[in-house]
N, CA, C and O atoms as CSV, one atom per row, in Angstrom:
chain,resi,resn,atom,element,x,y,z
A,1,UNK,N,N,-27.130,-61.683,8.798
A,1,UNK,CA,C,-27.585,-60.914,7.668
A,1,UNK,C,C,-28.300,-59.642,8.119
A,1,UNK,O,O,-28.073,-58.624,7.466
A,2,UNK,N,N,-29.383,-59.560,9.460
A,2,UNK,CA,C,-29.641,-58.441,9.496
A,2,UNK,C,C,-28.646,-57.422,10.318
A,2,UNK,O,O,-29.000,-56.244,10.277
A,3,UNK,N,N,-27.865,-57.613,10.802
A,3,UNK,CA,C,-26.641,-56.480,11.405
A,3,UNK,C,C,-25.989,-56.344,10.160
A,3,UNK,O,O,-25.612,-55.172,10.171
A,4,UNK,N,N,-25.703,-56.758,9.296
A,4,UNK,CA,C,-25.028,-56.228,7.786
A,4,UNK,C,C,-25.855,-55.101,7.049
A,4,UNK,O,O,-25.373,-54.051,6.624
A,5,UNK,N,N,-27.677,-55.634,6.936
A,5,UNK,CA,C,-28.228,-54.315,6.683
A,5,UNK,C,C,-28.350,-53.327,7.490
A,5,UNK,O,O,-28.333,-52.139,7.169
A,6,UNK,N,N,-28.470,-53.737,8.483
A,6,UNK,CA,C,-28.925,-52.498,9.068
A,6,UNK,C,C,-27.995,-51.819,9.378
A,6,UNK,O,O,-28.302,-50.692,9.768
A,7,UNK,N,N,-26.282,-52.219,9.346
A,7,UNK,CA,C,-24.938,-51.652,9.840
A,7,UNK,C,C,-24.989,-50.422,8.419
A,7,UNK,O,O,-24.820,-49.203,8.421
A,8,UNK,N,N,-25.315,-51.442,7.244
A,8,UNK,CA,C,-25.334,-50.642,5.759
A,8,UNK,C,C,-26.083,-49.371,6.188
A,8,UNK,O,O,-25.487,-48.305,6.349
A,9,UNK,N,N,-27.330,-49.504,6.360
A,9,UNK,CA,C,-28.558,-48.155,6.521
A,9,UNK,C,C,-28.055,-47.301,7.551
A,9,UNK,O,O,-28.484,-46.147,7.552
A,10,UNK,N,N,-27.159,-47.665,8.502
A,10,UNK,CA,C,-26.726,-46.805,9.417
A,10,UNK,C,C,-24.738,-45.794,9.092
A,10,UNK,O,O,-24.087,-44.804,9.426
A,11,UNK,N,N,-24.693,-47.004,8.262
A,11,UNK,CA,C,-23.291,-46.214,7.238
A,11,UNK,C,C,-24.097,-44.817,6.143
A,11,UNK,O,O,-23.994,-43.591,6.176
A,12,UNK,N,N,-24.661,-45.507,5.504
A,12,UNK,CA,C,-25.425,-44.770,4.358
A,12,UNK,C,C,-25.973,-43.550,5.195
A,12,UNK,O,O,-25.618,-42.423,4.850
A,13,UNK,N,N,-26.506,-43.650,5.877
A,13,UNK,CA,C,-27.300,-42.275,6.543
A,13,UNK,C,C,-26.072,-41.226,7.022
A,13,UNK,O,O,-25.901,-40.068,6.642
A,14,UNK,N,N,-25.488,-41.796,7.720
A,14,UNK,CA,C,-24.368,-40.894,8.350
A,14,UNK,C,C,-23.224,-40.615,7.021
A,14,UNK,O,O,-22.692,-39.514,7.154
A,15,UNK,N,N,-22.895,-41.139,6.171
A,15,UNK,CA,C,-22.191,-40.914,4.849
A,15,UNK,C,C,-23.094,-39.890,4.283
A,15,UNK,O,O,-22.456,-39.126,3.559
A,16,UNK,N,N,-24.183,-39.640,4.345
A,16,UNK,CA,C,-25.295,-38.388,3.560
A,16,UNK,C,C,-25.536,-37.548,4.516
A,16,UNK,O,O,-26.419,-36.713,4.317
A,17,UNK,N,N,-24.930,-37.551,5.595
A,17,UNK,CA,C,-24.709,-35.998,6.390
A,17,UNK,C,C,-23.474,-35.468,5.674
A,17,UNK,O,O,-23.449,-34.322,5.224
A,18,UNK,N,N,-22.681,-36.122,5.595
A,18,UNK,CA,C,-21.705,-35.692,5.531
A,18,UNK,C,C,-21.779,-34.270,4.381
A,18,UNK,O,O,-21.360,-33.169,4.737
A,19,UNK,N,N,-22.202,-34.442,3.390
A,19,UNK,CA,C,-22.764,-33.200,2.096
A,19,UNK,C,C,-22.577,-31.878,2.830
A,19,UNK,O,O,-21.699,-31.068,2.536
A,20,UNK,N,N,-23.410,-31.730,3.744
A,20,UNK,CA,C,-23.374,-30.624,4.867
A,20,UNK,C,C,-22.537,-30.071,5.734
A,20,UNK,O,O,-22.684,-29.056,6.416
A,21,UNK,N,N,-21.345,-31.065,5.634
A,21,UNK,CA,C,-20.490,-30.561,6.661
A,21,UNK,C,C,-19.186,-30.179,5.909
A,21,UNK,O,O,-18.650,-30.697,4.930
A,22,UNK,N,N,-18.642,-28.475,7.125
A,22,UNK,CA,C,-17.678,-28.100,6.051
A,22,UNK,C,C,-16.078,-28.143,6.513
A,22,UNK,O,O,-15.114,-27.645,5.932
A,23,UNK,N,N,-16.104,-28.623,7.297
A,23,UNK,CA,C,-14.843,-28.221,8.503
A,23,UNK,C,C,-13.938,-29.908,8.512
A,23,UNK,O,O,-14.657,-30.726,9.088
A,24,UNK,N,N,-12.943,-30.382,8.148
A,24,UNK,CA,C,-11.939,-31.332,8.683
A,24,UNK,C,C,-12.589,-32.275,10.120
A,24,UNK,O,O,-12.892,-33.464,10.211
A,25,UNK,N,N,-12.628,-31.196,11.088
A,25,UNK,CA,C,-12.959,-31.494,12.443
A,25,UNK,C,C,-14.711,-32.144,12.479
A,25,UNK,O,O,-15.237,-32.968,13.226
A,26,UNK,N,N,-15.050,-31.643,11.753
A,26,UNK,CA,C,-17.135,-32.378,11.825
A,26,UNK,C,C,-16.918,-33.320,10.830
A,26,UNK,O,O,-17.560,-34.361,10.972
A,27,UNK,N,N,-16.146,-33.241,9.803
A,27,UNK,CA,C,-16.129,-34.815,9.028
A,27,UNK,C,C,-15.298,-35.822,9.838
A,27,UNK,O,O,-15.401,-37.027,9.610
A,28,UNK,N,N,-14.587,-35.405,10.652
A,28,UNK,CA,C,-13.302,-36.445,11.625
A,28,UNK,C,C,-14.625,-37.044,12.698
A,28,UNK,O,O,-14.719,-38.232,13.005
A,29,UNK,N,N,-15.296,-36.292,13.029
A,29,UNK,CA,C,-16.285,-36.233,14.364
A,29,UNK,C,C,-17.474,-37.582,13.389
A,29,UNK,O,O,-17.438,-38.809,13.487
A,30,UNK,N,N,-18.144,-36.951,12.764
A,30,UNK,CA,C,-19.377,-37.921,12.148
A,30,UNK,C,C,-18.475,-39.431,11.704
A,30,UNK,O,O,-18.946,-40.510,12.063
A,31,UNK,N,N,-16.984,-39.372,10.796
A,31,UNK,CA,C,-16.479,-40.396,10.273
A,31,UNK,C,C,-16.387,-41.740,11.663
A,31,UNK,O,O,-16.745,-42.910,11.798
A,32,UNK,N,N,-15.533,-40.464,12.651
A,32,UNK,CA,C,-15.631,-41.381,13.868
A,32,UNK,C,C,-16.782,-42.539,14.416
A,32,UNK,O,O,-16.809,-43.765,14.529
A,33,UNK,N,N,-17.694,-41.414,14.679
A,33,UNK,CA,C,-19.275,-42.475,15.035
A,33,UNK,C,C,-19.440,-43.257,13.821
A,33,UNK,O,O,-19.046,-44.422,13.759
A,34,UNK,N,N,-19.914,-42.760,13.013
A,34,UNK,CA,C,-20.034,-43.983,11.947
A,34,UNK,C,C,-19.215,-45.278,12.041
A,34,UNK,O,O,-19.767,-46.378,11.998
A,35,UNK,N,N,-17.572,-45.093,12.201
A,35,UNK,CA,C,-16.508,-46.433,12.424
A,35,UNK,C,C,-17.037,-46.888,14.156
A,35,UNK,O,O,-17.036,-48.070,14.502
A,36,UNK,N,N,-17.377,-45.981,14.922
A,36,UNK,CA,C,-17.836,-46.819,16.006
A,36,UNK,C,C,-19.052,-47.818,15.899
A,36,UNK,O,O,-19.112,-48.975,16.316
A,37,UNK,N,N,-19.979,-47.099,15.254
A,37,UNK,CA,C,-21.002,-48.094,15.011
A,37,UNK,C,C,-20.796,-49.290,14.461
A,37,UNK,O,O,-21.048,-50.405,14.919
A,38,UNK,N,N,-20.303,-48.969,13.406
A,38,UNK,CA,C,-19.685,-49.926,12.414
A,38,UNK,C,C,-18.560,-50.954,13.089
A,38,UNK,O,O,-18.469,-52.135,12.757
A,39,UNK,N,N,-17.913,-50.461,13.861
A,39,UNK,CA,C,-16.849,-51.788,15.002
A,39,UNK,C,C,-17.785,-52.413,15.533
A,39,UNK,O,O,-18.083,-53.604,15.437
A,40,UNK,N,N,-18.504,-51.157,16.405
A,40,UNK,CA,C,-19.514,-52.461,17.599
A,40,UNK,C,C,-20.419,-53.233,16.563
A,40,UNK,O,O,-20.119,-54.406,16.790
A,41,UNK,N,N,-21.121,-53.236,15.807
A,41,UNK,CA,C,-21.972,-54.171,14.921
A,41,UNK,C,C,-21.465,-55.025,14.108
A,41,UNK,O,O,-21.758,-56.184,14.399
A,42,UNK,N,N,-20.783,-54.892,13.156
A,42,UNK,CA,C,-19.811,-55.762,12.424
A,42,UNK,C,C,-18.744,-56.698,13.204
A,42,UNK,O,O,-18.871,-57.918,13.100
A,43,UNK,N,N,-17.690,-56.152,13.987
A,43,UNK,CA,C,-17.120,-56.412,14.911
A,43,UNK,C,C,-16.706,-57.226,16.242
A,43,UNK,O,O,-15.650,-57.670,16.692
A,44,UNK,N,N,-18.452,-57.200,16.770
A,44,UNK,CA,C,-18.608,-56.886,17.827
A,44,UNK,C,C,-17.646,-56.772,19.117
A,44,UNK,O,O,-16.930,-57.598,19.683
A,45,UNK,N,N,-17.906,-55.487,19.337
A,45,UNK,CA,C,-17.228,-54.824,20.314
A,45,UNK,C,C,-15.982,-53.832,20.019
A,45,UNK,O,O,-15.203,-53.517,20.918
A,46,UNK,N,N,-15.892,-53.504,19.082
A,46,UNK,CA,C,-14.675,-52.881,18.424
A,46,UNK,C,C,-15.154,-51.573,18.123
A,46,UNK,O,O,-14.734,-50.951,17.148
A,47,UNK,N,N,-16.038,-51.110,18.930
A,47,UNK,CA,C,-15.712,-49.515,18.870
A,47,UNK,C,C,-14.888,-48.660,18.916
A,47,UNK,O,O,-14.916,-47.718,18.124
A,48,UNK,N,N,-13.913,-48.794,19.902
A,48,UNK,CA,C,-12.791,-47.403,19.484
A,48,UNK,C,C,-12.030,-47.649,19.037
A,48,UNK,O,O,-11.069,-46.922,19.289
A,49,UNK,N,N,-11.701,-49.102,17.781
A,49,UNK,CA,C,-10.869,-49.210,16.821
A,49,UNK,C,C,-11.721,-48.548,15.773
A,49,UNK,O,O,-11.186,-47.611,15.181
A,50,UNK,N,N,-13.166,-48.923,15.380
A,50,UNK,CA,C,-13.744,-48.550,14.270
A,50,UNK,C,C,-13.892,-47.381,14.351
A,50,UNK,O,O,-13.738,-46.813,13.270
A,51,UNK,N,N,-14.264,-46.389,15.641
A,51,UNK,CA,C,-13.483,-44.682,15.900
A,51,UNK,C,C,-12.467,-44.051,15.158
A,51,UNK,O,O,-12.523,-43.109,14.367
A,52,UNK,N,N,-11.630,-44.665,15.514
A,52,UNK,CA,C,-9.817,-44.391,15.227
A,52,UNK,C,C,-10.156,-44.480,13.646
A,52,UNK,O,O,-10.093,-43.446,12.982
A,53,UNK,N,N,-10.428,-45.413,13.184
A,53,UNK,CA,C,-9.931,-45.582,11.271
A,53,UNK,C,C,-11.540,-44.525,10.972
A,53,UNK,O,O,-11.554,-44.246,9.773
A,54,UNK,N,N,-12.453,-44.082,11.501
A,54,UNK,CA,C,-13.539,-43.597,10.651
A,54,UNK,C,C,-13.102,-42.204,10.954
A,54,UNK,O,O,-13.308,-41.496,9.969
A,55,UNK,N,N,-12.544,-41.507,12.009
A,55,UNK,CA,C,-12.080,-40.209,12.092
A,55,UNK,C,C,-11.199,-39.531,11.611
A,55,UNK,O,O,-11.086,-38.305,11.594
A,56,UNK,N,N,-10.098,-40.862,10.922
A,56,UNK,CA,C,-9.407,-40.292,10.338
A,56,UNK,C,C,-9.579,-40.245,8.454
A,56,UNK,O,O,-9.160,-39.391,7.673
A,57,UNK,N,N,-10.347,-41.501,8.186
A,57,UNK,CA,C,-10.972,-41.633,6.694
A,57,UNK,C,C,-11.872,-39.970,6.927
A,57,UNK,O,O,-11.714,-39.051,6.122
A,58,UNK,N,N,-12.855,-39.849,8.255
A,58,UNK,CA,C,-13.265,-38.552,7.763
A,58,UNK,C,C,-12.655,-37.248,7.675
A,58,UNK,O,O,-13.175,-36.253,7.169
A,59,UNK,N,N,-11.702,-37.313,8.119
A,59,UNK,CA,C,-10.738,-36.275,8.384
A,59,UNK,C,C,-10.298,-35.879,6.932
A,59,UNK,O,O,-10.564,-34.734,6.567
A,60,UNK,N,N,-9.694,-36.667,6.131
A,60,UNK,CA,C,-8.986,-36.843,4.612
A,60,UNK,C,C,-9.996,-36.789,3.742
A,60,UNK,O,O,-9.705,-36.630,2.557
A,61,UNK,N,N,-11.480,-36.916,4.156
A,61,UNK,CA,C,-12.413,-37.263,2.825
A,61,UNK,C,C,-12.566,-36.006,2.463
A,61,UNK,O,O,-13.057,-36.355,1.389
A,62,UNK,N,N,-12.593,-34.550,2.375
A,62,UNK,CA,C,-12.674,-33.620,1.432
A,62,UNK,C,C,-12.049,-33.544,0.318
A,62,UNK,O,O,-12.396,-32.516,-0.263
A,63,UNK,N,N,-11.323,-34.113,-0.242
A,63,UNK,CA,C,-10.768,-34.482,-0.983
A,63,UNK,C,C,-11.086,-35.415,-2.098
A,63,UNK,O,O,-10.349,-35.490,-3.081
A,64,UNK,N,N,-12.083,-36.074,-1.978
A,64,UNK,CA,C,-12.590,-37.263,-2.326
A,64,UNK,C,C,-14.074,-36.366,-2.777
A,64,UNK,O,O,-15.048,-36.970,-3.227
C-alpha cells in the first residue's frame, strides 16, 4: 500500500509539470521518467519498459 501512494504522489507531481512544457520532445522526456519510476515501483524492476510506454503516452499527450 505504501509504494502505490507514494508511486501516485510521484505520477501526480511529474503529470503537473507537464502544464509547462511545450515541445513533443520534453513531454516524451518527463512521460518517460515518470513510466520509469512507475515500472521500477509498481513493477519492480521494469524500468525501461515503463520508459518505452511513458515516452511515448508523453509524446501524443498534446492532444489530450
Amino acid at each position: 500500500m505504501q509504494r502505490t501512494t507514494f508511486s501516485a504522489i510521484i505520477l501526480l507531481a511529474g503529470l503537473a509539470a507537464c502544464d509547462e512544457i511545450d515541445s513533443d520532445l520534453e513531454r516524451a522526456a518527463v512521460g518517460a521518467a515518470v513510466g520509469c519510476v512507475a515500472g521500477e515501483v509498481l513493477v519492480d524492476g521494469q524500468c525501461v519498459e515503463g520508459a518505452v510506454v511513458g515516452g511515448a503516452i508523453g509524446a501524443v499527450s498534446d492532444e489530450f
